[in-house]
N, C-alpha and C positions, 0 to 999 in steps of 0.2 A: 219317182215319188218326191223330187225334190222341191215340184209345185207344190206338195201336199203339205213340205216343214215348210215354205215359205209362207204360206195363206196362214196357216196354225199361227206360227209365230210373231205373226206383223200385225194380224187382227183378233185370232178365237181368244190370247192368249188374257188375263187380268190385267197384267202389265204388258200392249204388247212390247216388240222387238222394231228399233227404226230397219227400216226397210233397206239400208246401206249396209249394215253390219249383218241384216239377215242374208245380202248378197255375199258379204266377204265369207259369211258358213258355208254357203252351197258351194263356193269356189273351191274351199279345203274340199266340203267333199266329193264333187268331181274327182278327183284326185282317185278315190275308194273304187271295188273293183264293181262293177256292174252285172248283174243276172238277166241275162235274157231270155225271154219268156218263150218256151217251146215249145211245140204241138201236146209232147205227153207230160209235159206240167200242168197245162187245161184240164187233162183225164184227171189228171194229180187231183186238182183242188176241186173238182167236181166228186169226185172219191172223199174228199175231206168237208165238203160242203154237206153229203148224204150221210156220213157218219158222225158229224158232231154238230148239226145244225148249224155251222158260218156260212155268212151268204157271202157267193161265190169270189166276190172281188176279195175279203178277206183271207178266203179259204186259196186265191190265187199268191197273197203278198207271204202267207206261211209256208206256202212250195218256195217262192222264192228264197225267201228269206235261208229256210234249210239247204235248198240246193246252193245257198252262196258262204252257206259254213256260220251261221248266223246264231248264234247261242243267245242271244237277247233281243229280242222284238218289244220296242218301245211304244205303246202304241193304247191311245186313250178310245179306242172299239173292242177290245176285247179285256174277258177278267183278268185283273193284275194278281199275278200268282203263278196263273194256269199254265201248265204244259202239255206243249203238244210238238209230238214226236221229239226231237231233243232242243226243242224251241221253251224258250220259260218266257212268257209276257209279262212284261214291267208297265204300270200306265205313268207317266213320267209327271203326269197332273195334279 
């Protein structure tokens, strides 16, 4: 997802981000540990996609996110507030 903070912050953002220094971010976070995506995480988020209405790529990054010990999901697609499973969304916008 680190294409996804790069695009946000170089162009979506008000002010955006120069394109250098949004490089030197993704470098730290490289660094961070990585969740890879596994057959019954699919079930997961297809199971979280049928029970609370997120469509599925969402409902795939909230498996993630929990299966990687993730207590704060920053994320301007879903309600800032909301929790789910031990996930609290923040939209940082």
């Amino acid at each position: 997802m680190l294409q996804e903070f790069f695009v946000t912050v170089t162009r979506k953002l008000p002010n955006p981000m120069a394109p250098g220094i949004a490089r030197d971010i993704i470098r730290d976070m490289m660094q961070w540990d990585v969740v890879t995506v596994e057959p019954e995480m699919i079930l997961d988020a297809i199971a979280l996609q049928q029970g609370e209405g997120f469509s599925f790529w969402g409902s795939l990054i909230l498996v993630a996110a929990e299966r990687g010990g993730c207590g704060t999901l920053f994320s301007e697609d879903f309600s800032s507030g909301r929790i789910v499973g031990k996930i609290t969304i923040k939209n940082p916008l």
